[in-house]
C-alpha positions in Angstrom: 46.3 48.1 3.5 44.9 47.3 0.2 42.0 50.1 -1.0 39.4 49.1 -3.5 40.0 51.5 -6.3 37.2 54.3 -7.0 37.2 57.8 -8.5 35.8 60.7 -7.0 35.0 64.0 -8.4 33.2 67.2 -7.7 31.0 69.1 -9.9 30.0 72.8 -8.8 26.0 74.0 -9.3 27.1 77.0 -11.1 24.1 77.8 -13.5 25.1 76.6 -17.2 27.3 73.8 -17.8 29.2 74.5 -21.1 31.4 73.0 -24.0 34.6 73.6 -21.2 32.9 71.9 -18.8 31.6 68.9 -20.8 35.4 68.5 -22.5 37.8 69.2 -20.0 35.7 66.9 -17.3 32.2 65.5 -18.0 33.3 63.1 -20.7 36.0 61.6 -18.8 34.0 60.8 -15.8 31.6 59.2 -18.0 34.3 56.9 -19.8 36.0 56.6 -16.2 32.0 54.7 -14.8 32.9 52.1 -17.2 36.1 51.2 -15.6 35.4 52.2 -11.9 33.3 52.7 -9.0 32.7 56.4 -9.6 31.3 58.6 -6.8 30.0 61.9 -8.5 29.3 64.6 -6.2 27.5 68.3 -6.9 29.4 70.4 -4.1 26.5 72.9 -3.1 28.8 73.2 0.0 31.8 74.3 -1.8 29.9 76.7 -3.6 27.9 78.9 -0.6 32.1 80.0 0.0 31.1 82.8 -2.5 27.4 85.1 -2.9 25.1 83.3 -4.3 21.9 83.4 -5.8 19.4 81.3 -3.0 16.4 81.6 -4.8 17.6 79.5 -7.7 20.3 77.6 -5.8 18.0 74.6 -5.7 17.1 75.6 -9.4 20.8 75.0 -10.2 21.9 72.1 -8.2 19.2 69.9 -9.9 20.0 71.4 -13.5 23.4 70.4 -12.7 22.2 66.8 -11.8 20.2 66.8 -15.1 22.7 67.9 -17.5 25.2 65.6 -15.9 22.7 62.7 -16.5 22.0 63.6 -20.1 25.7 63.1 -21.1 25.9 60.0 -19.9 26.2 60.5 -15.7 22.9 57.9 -15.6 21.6 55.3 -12.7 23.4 52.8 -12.7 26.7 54.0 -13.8 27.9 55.9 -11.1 26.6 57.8 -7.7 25.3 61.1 -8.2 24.5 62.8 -5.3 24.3 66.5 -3.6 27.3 66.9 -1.0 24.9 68.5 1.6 22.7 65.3 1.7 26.0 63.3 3.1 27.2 64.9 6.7 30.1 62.9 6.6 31.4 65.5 4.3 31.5 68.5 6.7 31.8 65.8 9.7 35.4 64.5 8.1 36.4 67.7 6.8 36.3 69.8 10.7 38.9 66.6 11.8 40.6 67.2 8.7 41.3 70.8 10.1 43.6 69.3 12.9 45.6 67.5 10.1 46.0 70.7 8.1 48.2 73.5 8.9 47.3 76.9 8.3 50.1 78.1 6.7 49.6 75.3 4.0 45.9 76.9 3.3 46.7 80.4 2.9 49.6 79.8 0.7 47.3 78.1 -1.6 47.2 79.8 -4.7 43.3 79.1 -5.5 42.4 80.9 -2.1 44.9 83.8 -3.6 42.8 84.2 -6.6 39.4 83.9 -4.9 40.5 86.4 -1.9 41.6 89.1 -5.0 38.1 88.2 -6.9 36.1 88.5 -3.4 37.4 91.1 -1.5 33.8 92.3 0.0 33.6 88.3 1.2 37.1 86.6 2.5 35.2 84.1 4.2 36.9 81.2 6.2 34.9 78.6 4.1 37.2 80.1 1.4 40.2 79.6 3.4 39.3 75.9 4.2 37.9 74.8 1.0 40.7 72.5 0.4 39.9 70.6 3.5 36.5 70.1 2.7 37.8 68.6 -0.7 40.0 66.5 0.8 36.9 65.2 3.1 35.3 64.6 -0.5 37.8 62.3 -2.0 39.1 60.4 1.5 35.7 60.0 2.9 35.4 57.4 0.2 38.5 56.4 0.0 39.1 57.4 -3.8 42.3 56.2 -5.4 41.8 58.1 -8.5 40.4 61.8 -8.8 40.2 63.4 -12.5 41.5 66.9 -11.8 42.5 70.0 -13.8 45.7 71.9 -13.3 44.5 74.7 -11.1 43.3 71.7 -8.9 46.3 69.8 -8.7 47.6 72.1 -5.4 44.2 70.7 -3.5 45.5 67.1 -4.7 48.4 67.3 -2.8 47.3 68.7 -0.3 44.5 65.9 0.2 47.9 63.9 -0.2 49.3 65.6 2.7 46.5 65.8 5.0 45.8 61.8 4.3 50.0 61.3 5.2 49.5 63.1 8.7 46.1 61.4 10.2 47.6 58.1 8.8 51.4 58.6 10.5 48.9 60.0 13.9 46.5 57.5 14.0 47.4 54.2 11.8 46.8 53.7 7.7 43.5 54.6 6.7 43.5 56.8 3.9 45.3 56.0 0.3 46.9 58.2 -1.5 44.6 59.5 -4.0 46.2 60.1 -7.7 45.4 62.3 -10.6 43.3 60.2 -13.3 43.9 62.4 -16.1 44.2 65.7 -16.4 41.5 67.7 -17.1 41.7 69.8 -20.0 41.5 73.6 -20.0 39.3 74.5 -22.8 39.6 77.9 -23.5 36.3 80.6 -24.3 35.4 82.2 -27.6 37.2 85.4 -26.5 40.5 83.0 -26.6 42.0 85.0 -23.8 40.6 83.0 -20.7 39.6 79.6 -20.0 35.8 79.0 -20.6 33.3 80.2 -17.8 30.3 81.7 -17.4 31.1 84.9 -15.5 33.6 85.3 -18.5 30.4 84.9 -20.7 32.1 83.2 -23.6 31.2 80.1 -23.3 28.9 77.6 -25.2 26.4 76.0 -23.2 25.6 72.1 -23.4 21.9 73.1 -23.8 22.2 76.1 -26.4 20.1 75.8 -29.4 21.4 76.4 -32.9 20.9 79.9 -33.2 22.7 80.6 -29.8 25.3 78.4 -30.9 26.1 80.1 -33.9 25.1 83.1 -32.3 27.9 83.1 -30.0 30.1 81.3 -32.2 30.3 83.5 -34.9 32.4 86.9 -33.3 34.3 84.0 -31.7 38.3 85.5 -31.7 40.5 83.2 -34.5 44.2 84.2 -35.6 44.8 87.4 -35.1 47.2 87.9 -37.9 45.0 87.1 -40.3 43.3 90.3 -41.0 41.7 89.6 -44.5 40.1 86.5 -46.1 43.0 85.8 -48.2 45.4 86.2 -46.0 47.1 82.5 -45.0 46.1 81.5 -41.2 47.9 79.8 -39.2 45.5 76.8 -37.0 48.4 76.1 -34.0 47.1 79.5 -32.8 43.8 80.1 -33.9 41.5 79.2 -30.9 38.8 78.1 -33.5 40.7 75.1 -34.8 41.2 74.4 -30.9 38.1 73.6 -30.7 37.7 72.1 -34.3 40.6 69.1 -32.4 37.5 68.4 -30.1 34.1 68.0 -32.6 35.1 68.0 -36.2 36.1 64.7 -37.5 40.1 64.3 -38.2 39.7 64.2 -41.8 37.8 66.9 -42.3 40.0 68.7 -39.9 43.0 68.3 -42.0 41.2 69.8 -44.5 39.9 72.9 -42.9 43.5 73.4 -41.7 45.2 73.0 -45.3 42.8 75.7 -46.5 43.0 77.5 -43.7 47.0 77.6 -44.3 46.9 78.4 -48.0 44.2 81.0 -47.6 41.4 79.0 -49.4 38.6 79.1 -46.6 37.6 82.0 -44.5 36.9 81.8 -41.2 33.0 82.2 -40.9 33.1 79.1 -43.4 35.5 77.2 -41.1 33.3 78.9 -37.9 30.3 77.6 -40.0 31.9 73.6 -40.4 32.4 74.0 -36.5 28.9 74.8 -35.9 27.4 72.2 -37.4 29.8 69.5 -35.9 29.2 71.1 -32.2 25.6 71.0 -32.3 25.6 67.3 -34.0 27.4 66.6 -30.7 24.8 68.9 -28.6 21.5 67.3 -30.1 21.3 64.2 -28.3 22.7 65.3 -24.8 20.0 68.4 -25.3 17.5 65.3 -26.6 18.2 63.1 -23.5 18.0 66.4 -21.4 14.6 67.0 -22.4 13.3 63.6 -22.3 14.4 64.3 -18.5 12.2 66.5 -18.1 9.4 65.1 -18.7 10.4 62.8 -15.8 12.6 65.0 -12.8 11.8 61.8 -10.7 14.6 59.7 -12.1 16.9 62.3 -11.0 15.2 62.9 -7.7 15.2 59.4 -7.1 18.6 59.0 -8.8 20.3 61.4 -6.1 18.3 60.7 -3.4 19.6 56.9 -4.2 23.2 57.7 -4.3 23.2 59.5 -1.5 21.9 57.0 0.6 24.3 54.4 -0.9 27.3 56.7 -0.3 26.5 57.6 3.1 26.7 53.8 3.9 30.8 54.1 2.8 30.9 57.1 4.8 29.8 55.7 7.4 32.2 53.0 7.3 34.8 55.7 7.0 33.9 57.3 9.9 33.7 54.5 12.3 37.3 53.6 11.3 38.2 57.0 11.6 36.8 57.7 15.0 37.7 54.5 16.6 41.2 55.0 15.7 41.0 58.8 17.2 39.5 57.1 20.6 36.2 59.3 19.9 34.4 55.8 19.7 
């Protein structure tokens, strides 16, 4: 069976989307719309599997849809949509469950982690989460799905789950590949990947004085202890991060000086700065224009979802008739 080729990726309505977020994912997708269908989806399902805040979930979800759109997520470019305005999500993902075995889930090692972070709340939505990804990407059929590393466990098992219904009940599913890793971009503290319940992270829509605010006690080299000391930029988390906004040549040339002692690092903190928020001002610029009008986004997801629930729907039919439920 040939598949048209899409991508399909989730993005969680956590609060703040940050620098990590924007690197390691949200500029792929957007070069990714140029080359692909591209079905974008916010996951407010996936994310009531921990305790959340209700009276700003709706707050979040559509902040998520707005940054998204100010870096370049915009109509006509890809589908942006909320997962809990397409059933066929959950509908897909509870047969998905019969194509899943259990011992598969909890040996997963995402549901490890969140059990140990959740203790008070070992829900089975935590448990399942992997089948309700998988429901994501197949229910559209995805080819290609732009994933991280810690992800790459729910990619196979998508993989897996899409092998068994199609040996059961006849090829319907392809297998869906990794399109580029995502990158881990790790925080200012340079100990843990970049997240907001770390809290060192730096937000896509951080003014300035944030910026440099939480920029400058930002963890470099630990060896070097005094200005003149030499540094050495393979480990200092700083020029990590210089590899993503600075330009190449002036790169070079904060790492040179870095290595012979001849810049500091507030000055090299202080180059950074300037180059991260000349890459902040026009996503924060198109954000706010946004918000002057919510109704493109309102219309924009409202839009999407009603355009992917016509490939979901597709999806199911096939799906039941081959499992005789039609």
């Amino acid at each position: 069976m040939k598949f048209e080729k899409r991508v399909m990726s989730g993005i969680q309505p956590t609060g703040d989307i940050h620098i990590g977020n924007y690197l390691g994912a949200v500029k792929h997708w957007v070069e990714l719309t140029k080359q692909y269908p591209c079905f974008y989806v916010i996951v407010d399902y996936h994310a009531i599997t921990i305790t959340y805040d209700v009276s700003h979930f709706q707050e979040h979800i559509f902040q998520a849809a707005m940054v998204n759109a100010a870096c370049g997520l915009m109509p006509g470019t890809c589908l942006l949509f909320n997962q809990s305005h397409v059933p066929e999500h959950t509908e897909l993902a509870w047969i998905f469950n019969a194509c899943a075995m259990v011992g598969r889930l909890t040996n997963m090692t995402q549901f490890k982690e969140k059990a140990k972070q959740h203790e008070e709340n070992i829900n089975a939505g935590l448990l399942v989460y992997p089948v309700l990804q998988a429901a994501d990407i197949l229910l559209y059929k995805a080819s290609f799905v732009p994933v991280g590393e810690d992800q790459l466990q729910h990619l196979e098992l998508t993989r897996e789950i899409a092998r068994n219904f199609n040996s059961r009940f006849g090829e319907t599913f392809p297998m869906a590949q990794a399109c580029g890793r995502s990158m881990r971009i790790m925080g200012l503290d340079g100990e843990f990947k970049m997240s907001k319940s770390k809290g060192n992270y730096i937000g896509l829509l951080d003014p300035p004085d944030v910026v440099w605010e939480k920029l400058r006690p930002a963890k470099t080299d630990i060896n070097r202890k005094k200005r003149y000391d030499p540094g050495n930029p393979e480990i200092c988390n700083i020029f990590s991060l210089h590899q993503h906004f600075t330009p190449e040549d002036k790169y070079e040339e904060l790492a040179v000086g870095c290595r012979k002692a001849r810049i500091g690092c507030i000055d090299c903190k202080k180059v950074l700065n300037t180059y991260i928020n000349q890459t902040l001002a026009p996503i924060q610029e198109r954000y706010h224009e946004l918000e002057k009008h919510p109704d493109i986004i309102r219309d924009f997801l409202r839009d999407s979802a009603l355009k992917a629930r016509e490939v979901a729907r597709k999806t199911m039919a096939e799906v039941k008739e081959k499992m005789g439920l039609l």
